[in-house]
C-alpha positions in Angstrom: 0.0 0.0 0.0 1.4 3.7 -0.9 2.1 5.8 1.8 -0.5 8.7 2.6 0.2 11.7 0.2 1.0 15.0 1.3 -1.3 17.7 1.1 -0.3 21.6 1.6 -3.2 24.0 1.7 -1.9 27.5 1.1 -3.2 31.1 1.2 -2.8 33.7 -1.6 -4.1 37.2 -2.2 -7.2 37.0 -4.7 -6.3 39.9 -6.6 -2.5 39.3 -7.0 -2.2 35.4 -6.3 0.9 36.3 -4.1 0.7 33.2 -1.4 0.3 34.3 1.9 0.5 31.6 4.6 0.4 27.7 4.9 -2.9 26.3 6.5 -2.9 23.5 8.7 -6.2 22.2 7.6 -8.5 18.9 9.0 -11.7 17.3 8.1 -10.9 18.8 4.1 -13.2 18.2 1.2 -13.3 19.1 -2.2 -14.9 18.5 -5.5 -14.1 19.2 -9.4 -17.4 18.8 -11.2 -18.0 19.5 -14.7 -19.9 22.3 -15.9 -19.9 23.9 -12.5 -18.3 25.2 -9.4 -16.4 23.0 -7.6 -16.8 23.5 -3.7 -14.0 23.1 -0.8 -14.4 22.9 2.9 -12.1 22.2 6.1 -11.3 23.7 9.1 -8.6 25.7 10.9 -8.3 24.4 14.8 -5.9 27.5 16.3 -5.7 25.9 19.3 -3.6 23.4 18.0 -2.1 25.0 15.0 -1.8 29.5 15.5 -0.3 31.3 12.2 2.7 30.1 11.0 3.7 34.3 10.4 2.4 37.1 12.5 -0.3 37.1 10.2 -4.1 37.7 11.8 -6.0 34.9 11.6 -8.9 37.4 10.6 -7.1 38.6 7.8 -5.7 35.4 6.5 -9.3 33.9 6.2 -11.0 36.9 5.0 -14.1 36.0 2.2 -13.8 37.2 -1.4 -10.3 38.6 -0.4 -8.4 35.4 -0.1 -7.7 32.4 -2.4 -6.9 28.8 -1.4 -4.4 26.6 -3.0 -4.5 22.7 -2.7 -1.6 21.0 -3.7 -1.2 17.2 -3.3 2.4 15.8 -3.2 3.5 19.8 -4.9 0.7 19.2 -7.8 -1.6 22.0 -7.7 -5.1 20.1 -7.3 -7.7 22.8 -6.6 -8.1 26.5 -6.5 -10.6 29.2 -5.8 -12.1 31.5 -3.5 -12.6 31.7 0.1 -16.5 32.5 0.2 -17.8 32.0 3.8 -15.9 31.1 7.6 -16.7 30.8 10.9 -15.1 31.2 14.1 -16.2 29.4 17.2 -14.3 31.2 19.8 -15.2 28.1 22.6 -13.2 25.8 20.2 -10.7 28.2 18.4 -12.0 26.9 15.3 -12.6 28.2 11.7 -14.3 26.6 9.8 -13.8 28.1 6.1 -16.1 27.5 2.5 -15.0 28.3 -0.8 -15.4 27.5 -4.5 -13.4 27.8 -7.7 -12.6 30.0 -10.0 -16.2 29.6 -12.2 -17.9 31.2 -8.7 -16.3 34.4 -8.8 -17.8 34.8 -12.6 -21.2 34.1 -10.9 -21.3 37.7 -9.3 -19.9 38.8 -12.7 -22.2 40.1 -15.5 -22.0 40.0 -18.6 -21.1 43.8 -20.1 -18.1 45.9 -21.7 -16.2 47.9 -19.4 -18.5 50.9 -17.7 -17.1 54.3 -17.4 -17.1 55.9 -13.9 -20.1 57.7 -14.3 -23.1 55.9 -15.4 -26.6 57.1 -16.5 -29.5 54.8 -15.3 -30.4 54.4 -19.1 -27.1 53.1 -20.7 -26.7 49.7 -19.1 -30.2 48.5 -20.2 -29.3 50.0 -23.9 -25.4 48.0 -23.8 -25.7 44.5 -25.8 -22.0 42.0 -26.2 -22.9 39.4 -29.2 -21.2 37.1 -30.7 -22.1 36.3 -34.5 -21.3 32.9 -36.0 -18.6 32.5 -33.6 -16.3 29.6 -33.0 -17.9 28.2 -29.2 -14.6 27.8 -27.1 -13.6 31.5 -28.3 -17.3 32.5 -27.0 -16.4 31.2 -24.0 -13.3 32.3 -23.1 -14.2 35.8 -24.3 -16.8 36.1 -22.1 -14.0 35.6 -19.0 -11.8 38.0 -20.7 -14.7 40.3 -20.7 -15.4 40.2 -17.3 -11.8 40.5 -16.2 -11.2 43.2 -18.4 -13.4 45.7 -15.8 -11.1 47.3 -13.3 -10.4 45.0 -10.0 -12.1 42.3 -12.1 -8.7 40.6 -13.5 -8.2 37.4 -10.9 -5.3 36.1 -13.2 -7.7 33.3 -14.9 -5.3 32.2 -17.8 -6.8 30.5 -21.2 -6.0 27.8 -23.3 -6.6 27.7 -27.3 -8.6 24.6 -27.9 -11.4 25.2 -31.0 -14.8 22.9 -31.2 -15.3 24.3 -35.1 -18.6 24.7 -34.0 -20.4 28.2 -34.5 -22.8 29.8 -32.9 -24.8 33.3 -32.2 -25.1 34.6 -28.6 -26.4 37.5 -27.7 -26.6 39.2 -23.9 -29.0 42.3 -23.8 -27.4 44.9 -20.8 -30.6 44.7 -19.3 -31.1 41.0 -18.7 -27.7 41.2 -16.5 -27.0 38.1 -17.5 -24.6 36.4 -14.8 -21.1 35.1 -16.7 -21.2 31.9 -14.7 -24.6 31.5 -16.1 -23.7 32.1 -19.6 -21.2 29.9 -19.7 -23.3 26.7 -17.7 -25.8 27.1 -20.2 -23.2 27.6 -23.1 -21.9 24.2 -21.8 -25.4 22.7 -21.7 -26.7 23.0 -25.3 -26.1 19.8 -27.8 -22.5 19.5 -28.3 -21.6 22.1 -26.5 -18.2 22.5 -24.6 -17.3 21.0 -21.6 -15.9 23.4 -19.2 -13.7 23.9 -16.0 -11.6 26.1 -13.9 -8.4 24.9 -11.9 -4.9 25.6 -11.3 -1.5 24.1 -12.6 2.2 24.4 -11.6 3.6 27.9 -12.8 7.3 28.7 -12.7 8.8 29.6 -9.2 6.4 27.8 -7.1 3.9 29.9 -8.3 0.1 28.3 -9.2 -1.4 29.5 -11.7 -5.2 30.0 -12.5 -6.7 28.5 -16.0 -10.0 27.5 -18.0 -10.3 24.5 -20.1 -12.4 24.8 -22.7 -13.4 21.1 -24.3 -13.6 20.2 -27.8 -16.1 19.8 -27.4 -15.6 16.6 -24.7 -12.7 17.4 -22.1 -11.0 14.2 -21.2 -8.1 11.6 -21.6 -6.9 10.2 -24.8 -6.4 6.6 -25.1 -7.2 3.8 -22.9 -9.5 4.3 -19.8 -9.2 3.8 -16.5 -10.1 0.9 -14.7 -11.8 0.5 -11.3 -13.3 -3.1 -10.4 -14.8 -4.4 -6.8 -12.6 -6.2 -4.6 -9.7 -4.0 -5.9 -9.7 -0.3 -6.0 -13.2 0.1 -5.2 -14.3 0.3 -1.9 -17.9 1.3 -2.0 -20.3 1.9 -4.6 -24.1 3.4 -4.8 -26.9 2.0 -8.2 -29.5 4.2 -8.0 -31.9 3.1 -10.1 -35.0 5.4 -11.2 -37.9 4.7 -13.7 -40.1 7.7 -12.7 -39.2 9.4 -16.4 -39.3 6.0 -17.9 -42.3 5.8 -20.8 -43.1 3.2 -23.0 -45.7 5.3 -25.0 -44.7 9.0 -25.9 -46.8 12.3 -26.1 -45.3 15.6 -28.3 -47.6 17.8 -29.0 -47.2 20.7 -31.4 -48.5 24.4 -32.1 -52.4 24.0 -31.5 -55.5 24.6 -29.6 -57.8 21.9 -27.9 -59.3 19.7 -30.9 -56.7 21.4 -33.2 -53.8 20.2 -31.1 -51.1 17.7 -33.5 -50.0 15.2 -31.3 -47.5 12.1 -32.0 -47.4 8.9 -30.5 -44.1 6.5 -30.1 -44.7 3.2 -28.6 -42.7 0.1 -27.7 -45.2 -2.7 -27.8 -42.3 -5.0 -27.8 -41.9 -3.9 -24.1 -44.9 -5.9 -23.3 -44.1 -9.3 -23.9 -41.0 -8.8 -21.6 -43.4 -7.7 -18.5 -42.7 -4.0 -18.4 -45.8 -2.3 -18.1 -47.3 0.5 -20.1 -46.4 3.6 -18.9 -47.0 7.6 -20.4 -45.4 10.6 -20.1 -46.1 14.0 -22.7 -43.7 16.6 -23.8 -44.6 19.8 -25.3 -43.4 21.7 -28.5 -45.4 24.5 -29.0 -42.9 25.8 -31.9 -43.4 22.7 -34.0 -46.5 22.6 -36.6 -44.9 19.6 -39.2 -46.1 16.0 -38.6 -42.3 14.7 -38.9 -40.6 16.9 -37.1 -43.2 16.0 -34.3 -43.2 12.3 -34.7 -39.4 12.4 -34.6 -39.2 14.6 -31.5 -41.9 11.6 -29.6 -39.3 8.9 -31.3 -36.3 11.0 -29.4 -37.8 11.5 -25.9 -39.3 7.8 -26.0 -35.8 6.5 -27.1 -34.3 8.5 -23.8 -37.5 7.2 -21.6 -37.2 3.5 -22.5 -35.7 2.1 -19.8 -34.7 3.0 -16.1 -31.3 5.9 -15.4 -29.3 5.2 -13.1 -26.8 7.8 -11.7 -23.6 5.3 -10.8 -21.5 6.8 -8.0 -17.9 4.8 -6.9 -15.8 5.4 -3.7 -12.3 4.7 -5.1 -9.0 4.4 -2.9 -6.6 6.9 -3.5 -3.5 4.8 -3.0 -4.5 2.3 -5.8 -3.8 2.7 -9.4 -5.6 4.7 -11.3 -4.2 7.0 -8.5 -5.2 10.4 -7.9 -3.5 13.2 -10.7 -3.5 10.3 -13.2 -7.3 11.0 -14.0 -9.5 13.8 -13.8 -13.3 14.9 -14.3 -14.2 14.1 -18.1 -12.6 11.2 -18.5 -13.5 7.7 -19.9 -13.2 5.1 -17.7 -14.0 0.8 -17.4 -15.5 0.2 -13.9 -15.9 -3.8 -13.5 -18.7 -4.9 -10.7 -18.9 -8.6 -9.6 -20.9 -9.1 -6.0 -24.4 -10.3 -4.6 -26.5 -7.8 -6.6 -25.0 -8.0 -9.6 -24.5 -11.3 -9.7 -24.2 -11.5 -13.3 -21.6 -9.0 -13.7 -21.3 -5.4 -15.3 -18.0 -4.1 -17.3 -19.1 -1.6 -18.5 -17.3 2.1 -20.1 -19.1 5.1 -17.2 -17.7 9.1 -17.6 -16.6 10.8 -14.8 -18.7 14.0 -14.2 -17.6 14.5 -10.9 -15.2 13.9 -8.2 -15.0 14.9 -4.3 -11.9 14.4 -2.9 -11.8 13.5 1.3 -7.4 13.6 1.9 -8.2 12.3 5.6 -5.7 11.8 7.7 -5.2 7.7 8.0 -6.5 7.2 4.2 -7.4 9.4 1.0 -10.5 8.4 -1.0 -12.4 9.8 -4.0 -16.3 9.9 -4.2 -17.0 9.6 -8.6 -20.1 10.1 -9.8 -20.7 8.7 -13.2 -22.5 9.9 -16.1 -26.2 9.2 -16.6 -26.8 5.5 -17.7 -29.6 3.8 -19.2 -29.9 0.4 -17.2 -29.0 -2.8 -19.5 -32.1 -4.4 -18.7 -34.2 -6.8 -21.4 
């Protein structure tokens, strides 16, 4: 068995990154999720372990001031901002919340730089648009944008990955559209880009701050990962939920009570394997063409037609794949072989996200998987 890693947790100046101080941090979690803000949490016990510097403790932990580092075995795992603490002065603890880079853009909007003086008509009358531009460039331009206000630059570098997929955006001054916003539901459209925030190794010791942009899928290249019961996996979670499932369809188009077009999908052949009948509508008030209705009740019957299950794995950290030789997007082969499965699944899951527990006797990784559709006849 590998020895426990080392973890750091340091301290740096939001606005500069300078690192202030090393944190001697318990009870630590932290997650990097797809398409969203990853979350941290642990606590500061200064009965047992004061400031390292003359530092105040009150300054050091300040919200929206301070940034926290997480480096594992001096890789840079996880970054962002200090966002909430509290001290319990009966147990000189503090215990300190935070997220990643992608929270500070949600108290961001999205608009061009504003003079000093601004007239209670203009920002409703400002527009940023993007006309049949290239997705990743959208994204990352709507970061630039919002770093490019005065004491909005947080040092978020960029990479240059390209989807070649185009697209029009456009954000009206006065919806106020949050950036964090745009970009989640940037991400969320069909093939749109996967996207996250973190940190990486700079030169000098220094972290540095970045966005990956997918292309549109971020992830490994080449084999995936394996993770199998009675090896690397210690625990794992199936949970299993037909409440969506529908073996007859409803889409009903542009229309008024008798007048209403509606298509039906059905599997019959459901039947004769003893799943019962079971409904569910969709509506798509746009739509007025016969085909394009029928297809959209073939699509949302095709997605209904069986049970989703939402896999989550409790992985060792001190087993291959080891922690830093994966990461949120990618492919990987998890193998199950026990009491309720007792015919056996291997089977290729995605990670979508990962919450990391360091703990001080063992480090584990809670995964959660992709959506599946259960492999039932």
């Amino acid at each position: 068995m590998a020895s426990l890693p080392t973890y750091v947790y340091l301290i740096a100046d939001l606005r500069t990154g300078r690192v202030l101080d090393e944190l001697p941090l318990t009870g630590v979690k932290y997650n990097k999720p797809l398409n969203d803000a990853g979350k941290f949490s642990g606590t500061w016990d200064l009965s047992r372990h004061p400031s390292t510097t003359n530092r105040d403790p009150y300054e050091l932990t300040m919200p929206a001031r301070r940034a926290l580092y997480i480096v594992r075995d001096g890789r840079p795992m996880w970054g962002g901002l200090i966002w909430t603490r509290k001290y319990d002065s009966s147990a000189h603890k503090v215990e300190i919340q935070g997220a990643d880079w992608w929270s500070y853009f949600d108290h961001r909007k999205v608009l061009p730089p504003l003079p000093d003086t601004v007239a209670v008509d203009q920002v409703a009358r400002l527009t940023t648009a993007y006309n049949d531009a290239e997705q990743n460039h959208i994204a990352r331009d709507l970061v630039r944008l919002a770093q490019s206000h005065t004491g909005g630059d947080i040092g978020v570098e960029f990479d240059d990955t390209a989807s070649f997929l185009y697209r029009d955006r456009e954000y009206p001054g006065h919806e106020l559209k949050d950036t964090g916003e745009a970009l989640r539901q940037l991400s969320s459209v069909l093939d749109g880009p996967d996207i996250m925030f973190g940190v990486t190794a700079g030169t000098a010791g220094r972290v540095r701050r970045i966005m990956r942009v997918g292309t549109p899928r971020l992830g490994q290249t080449g084999t995936a990962h394996v993770w199998e019961t009675g090896g690397n996996i210690i625990n794992y979670v199936w949970p299993s939920d037909a409440t969506r499932m529908a073996t007859r369809t409803f889409a009903t188009g542009d229309g008024m009570a008798e007048g209403t077009p509606i298509a039906v999908t059905e599997d019959r052949g459901k039947y004769a394997r003893r799943w019962p009948l079971l409904e569910t509508e969709q509506g798509y008030t746009s739509v007025s063409d016969a085909d394009t209705l029928r297809g959209h009740a073939a699509a949302d019957q095709l997605v209904a037609r069986l049970p989703v299950v939402l896999p989550a794995l409790t992985v060792r950290g001190d087993a291959a794949p080891y922690v830093g030789d994966w990461d949120t997007g990618d492919d990987v082969r998890v193998v199950i072989r026990d009491n309720f499965m007792r015919q056996g699944l291997d089977t290729a899951m995605r990670i979508v996200d990962a919450q990391y527990t360091p703990g001080e006797t063992t480090e584990t990784v809670d995964i959660t998987m992709s959506p599946l559709i259960e492999d039932a006849a």
